[in-house]
C-alpha positions in Angstrom: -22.8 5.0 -10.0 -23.5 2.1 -12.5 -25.0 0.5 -9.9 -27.3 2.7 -9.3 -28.0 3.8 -12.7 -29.0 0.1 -13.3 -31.1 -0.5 -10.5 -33.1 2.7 -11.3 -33.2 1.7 -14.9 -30.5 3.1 -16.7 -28.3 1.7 -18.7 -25.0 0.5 -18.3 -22.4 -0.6 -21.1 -18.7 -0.9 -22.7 -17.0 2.5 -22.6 -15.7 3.4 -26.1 -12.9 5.0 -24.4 -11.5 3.8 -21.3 -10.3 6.6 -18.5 -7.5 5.9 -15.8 -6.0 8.5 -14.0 -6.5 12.4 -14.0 -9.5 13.9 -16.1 -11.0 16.9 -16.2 -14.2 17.0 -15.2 -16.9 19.7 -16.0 -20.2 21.0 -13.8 -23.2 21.0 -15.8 -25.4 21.6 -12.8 -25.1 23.2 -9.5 -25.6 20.5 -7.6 -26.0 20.5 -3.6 -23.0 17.5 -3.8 -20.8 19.6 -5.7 -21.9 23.1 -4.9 -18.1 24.0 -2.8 -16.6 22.8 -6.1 -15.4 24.7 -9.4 -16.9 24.7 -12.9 -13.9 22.7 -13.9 -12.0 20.2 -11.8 -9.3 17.4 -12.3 -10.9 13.7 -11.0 -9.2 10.6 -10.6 -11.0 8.3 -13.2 -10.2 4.1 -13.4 -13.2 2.7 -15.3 -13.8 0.8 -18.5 -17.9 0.8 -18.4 -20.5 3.8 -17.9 -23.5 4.8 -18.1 -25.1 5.6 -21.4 -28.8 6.6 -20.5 -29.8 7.7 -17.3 -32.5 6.4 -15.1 -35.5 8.1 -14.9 -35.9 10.8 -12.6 -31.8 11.4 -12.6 -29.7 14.2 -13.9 -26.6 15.0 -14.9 -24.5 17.0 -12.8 -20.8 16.6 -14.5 -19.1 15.0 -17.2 -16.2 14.4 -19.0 -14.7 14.6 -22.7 -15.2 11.1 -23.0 -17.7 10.2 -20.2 -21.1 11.9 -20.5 -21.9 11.0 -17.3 -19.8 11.8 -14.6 -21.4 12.7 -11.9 -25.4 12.5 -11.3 -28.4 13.0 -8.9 -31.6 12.5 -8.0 -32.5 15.2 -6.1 -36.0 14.1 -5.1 -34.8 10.7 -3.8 -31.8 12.3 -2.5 -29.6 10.1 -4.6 -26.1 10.9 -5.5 -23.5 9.2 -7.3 -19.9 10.0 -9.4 -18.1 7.6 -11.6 -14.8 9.0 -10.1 -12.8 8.5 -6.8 -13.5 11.8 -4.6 -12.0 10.0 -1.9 -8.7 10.0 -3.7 -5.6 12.4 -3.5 -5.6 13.1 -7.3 -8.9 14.3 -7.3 -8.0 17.7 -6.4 -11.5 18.7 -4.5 -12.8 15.6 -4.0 -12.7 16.4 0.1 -15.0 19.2 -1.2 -17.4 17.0 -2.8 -17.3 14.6 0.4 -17.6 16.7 2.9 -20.7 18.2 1.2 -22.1 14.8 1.2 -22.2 14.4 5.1 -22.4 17.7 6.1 -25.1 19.3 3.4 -26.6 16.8 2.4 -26.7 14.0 5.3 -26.6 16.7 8.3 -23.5 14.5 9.8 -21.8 16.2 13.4 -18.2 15.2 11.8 -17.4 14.0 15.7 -14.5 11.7 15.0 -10.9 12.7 15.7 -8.2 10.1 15.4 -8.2 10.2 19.5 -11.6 8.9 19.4 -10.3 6.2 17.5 -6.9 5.3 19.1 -9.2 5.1 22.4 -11.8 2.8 20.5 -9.4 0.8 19.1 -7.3 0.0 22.7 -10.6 -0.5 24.7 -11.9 -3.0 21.9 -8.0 -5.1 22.1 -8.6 -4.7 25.9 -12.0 -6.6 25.9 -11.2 -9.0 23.0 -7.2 -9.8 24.5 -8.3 -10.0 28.4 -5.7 -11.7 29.9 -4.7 -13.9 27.0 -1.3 -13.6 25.2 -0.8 -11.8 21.7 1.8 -12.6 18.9 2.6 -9.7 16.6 4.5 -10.0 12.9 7.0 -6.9 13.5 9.0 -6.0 10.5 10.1 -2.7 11.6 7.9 -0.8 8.9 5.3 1.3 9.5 2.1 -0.7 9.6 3.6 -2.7 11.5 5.5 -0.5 14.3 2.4 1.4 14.7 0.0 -1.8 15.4 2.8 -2.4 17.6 2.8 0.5 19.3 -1.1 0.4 20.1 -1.2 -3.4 21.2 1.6 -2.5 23.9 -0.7 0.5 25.1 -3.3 -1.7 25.3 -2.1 -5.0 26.6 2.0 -4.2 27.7 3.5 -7.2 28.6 0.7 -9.5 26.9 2.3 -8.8 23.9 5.5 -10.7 22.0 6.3 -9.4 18.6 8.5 -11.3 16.6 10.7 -9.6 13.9 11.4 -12.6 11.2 14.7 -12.0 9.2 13.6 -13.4 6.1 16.8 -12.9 4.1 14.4 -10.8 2.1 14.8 -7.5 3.6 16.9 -4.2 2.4 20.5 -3.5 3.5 21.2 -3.6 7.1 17.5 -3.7 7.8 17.5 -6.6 9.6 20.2 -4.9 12.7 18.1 -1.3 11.8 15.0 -3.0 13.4 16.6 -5.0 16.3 18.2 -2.0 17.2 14.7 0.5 17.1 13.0 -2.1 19.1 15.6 -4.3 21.3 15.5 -1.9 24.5 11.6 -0.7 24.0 9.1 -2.4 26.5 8.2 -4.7 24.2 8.6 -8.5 24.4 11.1 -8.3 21.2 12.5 -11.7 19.6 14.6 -11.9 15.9 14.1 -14.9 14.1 16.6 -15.7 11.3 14.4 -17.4 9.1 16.6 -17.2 5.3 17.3 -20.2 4.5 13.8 -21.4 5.5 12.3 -18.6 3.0 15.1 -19.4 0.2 14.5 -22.8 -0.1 10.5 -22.4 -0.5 11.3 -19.7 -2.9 13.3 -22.3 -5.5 12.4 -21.9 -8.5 8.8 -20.0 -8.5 8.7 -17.2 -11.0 4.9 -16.7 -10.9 4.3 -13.5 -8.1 1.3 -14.5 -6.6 2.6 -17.9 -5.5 5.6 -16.1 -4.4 3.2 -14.0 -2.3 1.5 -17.4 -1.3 4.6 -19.1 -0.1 6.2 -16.1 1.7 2.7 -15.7 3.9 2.2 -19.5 4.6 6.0 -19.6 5.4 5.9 -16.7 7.8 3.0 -18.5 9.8 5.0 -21.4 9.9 7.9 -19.2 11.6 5.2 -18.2 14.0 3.9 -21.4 15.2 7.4 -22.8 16.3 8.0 -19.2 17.9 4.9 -19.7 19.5 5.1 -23.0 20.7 8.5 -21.3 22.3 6.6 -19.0 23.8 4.0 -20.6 25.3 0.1 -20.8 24.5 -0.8 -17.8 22.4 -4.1 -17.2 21.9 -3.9 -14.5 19.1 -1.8 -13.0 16.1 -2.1 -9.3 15.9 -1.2 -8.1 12.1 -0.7 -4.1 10.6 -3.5 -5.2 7.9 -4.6 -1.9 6.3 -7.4 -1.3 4.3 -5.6 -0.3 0.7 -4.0 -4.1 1.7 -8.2 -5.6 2.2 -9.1 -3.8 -1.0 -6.5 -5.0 -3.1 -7.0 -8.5 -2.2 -10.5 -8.2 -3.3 -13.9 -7.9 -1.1 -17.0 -9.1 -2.2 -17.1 -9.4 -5.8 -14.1 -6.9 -6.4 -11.6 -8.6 -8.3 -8.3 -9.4 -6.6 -5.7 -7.1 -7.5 -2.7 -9.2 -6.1 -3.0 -10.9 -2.5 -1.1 -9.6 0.6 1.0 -11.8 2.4 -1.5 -10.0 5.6 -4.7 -10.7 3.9 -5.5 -13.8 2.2 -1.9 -15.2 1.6 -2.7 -17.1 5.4 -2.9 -21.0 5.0 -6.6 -22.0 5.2 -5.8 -23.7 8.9 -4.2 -21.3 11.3 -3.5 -22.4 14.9 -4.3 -19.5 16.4 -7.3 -18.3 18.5 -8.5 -15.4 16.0 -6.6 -12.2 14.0 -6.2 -8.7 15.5 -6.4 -6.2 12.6 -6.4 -2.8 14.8 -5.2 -0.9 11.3 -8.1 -2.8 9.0 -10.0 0.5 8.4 -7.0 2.9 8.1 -5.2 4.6 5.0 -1.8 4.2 5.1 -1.7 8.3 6.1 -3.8 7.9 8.8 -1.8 5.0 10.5 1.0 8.0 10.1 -1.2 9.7 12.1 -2.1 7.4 14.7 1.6 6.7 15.3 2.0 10.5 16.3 -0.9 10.6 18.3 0.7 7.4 20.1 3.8 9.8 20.3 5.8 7.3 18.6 9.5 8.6 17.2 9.0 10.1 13.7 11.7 8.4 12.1 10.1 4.9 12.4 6.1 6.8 11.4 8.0 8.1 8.4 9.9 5.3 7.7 9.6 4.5 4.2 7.0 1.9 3.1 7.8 -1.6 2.8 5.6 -4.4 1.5 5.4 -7.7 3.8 7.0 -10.2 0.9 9.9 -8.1 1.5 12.7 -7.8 -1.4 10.7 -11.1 -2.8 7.9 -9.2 -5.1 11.1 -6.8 -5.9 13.2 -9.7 -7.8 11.4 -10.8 -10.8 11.1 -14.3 -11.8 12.9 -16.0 -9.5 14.4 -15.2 -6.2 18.3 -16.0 -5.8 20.9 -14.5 -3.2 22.9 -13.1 -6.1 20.2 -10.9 -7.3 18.9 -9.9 -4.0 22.7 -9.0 -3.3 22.7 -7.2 -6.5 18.7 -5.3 -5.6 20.2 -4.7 -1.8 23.1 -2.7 -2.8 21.3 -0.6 -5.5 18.1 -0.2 -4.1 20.5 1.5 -0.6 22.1 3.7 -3.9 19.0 5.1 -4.7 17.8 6.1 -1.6 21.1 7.4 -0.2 21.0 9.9 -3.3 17.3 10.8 -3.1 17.9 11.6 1.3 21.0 13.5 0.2 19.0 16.0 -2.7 16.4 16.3 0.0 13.7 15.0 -2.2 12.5 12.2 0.6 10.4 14.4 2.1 9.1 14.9 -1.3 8.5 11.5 -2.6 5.7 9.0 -0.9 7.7 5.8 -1.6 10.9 4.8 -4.0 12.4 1.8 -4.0 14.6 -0.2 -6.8 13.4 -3.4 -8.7 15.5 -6.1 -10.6 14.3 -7.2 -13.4 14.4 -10.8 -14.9 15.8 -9.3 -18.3 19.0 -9.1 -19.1 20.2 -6.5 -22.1 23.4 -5.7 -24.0 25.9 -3.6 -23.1 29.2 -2.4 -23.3 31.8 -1.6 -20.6 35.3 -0.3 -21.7 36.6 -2.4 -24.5 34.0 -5.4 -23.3 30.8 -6.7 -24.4 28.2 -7.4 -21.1 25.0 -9.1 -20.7 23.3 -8.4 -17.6 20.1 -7.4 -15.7 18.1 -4.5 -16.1 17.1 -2.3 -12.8 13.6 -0.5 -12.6 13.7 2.7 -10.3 10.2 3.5 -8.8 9.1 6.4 -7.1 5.7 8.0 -6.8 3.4 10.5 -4.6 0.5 9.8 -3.0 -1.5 10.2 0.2 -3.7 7.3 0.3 -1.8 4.8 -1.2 -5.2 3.8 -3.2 -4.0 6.0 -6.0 -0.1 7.5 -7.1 1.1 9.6 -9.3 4.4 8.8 -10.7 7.3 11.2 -9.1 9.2 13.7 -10.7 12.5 12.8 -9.7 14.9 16.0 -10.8 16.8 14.4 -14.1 20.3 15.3 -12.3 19.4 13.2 -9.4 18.6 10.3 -11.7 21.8 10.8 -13.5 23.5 10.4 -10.2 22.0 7.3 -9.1 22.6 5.6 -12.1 26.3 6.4 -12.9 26.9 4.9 -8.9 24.8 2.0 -9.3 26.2 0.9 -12.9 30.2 1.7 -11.5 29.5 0.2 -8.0 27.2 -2.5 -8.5 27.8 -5.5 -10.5 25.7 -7.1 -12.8 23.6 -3.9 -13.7 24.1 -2.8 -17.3 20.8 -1.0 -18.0 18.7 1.7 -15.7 15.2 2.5 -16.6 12.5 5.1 -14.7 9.2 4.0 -14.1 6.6 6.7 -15.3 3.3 4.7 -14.8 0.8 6.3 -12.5 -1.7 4.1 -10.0 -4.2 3.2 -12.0 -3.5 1.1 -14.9 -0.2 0.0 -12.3 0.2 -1.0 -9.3 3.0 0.6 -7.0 4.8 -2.6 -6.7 6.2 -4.1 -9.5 4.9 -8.1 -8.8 
């Protein structure tokens, strides 16, 4: 919208206020973009400019209590523009506003299905691939499993995917995803990679070059597999597009980079990436695993982000705190699964801190690290409201973790929502 607004003529400048996260949002106008919508609706907002004066010919069709422009046309021109995200969860009838857009107002057919697309996707590997080998990153989650999934339907044998146990990954994981994948059709090889990723991981504190290191690192990994192998022509990756966005496009800023998207070494010996999940919301790979009638306990599975356990250890990453994390973080989820509040909750996951705090344990004094607990609710992924984990649930988790785990002396809940935060902690 400030784009537009400037192009036109408006004016764009320093919002006195700045609004992230839900606002309400009031119709001035019955607008043909926002006709299916009510009078008052709650929007997702994340901005720090806006408009101030409006270009000529444009009016105002919503605003805010601290945004007197929040949503604006140009009927004439056909011109339409909000300063909020429809396309997110939180706005509560943003599909609404959307759907007017292409169906009132562009005269769209609405024709695609995620059939269409799963079909697309495995005739476009099929031309690109031809009879050339493909190397896949598998680490069992679900971006991964479900790019998996689709490059076997495409290409069967063709393709080798490569689990690397980076000593970074949650309790048990490491046999959980040998033994999901060891007797599928897949060309399935484990890599015990641990020390390899320890010993780059010395000593850095600063996340993004954590991030760095862990993507060059696993690339490394893949060219010795690959020389293994044989000639490989391509590496297939579960790049989705919250992970694109977040790395920055264009002149967006970079958020923090994924170890998928950007974190590659400038020189990769490979023929070219395969990104099949590129344009996909994390619920719509979901999706696309059931329509590729994959098991739902691995299209469920709960989210995990490529740097593993490594963006989940602050400062820097030792065996003894990732010992520590492993054994709470599997606390917190057993007790969450056993109050039936998984279903309920997009992702949670535990985070040791780099702080350490007082405490006091029987007759003794302690001084030891502090453990984040993060869960929150989303669709998209783009945007997350922080969940509301029921207090006796909380209470549970952190009487087990402080008795059975050592080193923990302090438990806090994070309550940020997505914006100002990100999900992940680093």
């Amino acid at each position: 919208m400030q784009l537009i607004s400037q192009i036109f003529g408006g004016v764009v400048e320093k919002a006195d206020k700045k609004e992230f996260g839900k606002t309400l949002c009031i119709k001035d106008k019955n607008s043909k973009l926002i006709s299916n919508m009510k009078s008052e609706t709650t929007v997702w907002m994340s901005h720090q400019d806006q408009v101030v004066k409006l270009p000529e010919g444009f009016d105002c069709i919503q605003h805010t209590d601290t945004c007197p422009y929040a949503g604006i046309e140009n009927e004439e021109k056909k011109i339409y523009a909000v300063q909020y995200h429809p396309e997110v969860n939180h706005s509560e009838e943003g599909k609404e506003l959307i759907k007017s857009f292409l169906y009132d107002i562009c005269n769209a057919s609405g024709d695609w299905t995620m059939q269409n697309f799963m079909n697309e996707q495995i005739q476009k590997i099929k031309q690109t691939v031809g009879d050339k080998k493909v190397l896949l990153a598998l680490s069992g989650g679900v971006d991964s499993s479900v790019c998996a999934s689709l490059l076997s339907k495409a290409i069967g044998s063709q393709l080798t995917c490569v689990f690397v146990d980076t000593g970074l990954m949650r309790k048990n994981e490491g046999d959980e995803v040998e033994e999901a994948f060891k007797n599928d059709e897949l060309n399935f090889v484990r890599v015990n990679a641990k020390d390899r990723f320890l010993e780059k991981l010395k000593g850095i504190t600063d996340p993004e070059q954590k991030r760095k290191i862990i993507g060059e690192e696993f690339i490394r990994v893949f060219e010795d597999e690959a020389k293994k192998i044989g000639q490989v022509d391509y590496l297939a990756q579960g790049t989705i597009y919250p992970d694109v966005i977040e790395s920055g496009l264009g002149d967006a800023k970079v958020i923090k980079s994924h170890h998928n998207v950007g974190g590659l070494p400038d020189v990769v010996d490979f023929k070219d990436l395969i990104e099949p999940l590129r344009d996909l919301f994390k619920d719509e790979v979901r999706r696309l695993g059931l329509e590729l009638k994959m098991p739902e306990y691995l299209v469920f599975r709960q989210p995990f982000p490529g740097p593993g356990l490594g963006i989940r250890v602050m400062g820097e990453v030792t065996e003894e705190k990732l010992e520590i994390l492993r054994n709470a973080d599997a606390i917190f989820r057993e007790e969450i699964a056993k109050a039936g509040e998984d279903k309920n909750i997009s992702q949670y996951f535990a985070v040791i801190t780099n702080n350490k705090t007082v405490g006091v344990m029987g007759d003794f004094r302690t001084y030891d690290y502090t453990l984040a607990l993060r869960g929150v609710t989303t669709t998209d992924f783009m945007t997350a409201d922080w969940a509301r984990i029921p207090y006796e649930v909380l209470d549970r988790v952190s009487v087990r973790i402080v008795n059975e785990v050592e080193n923990i002396n302090r438990i806090v809940y994070d309550i940020t929502s997505k914006p100002p935060a990100t999900i992940e902690w680093e």
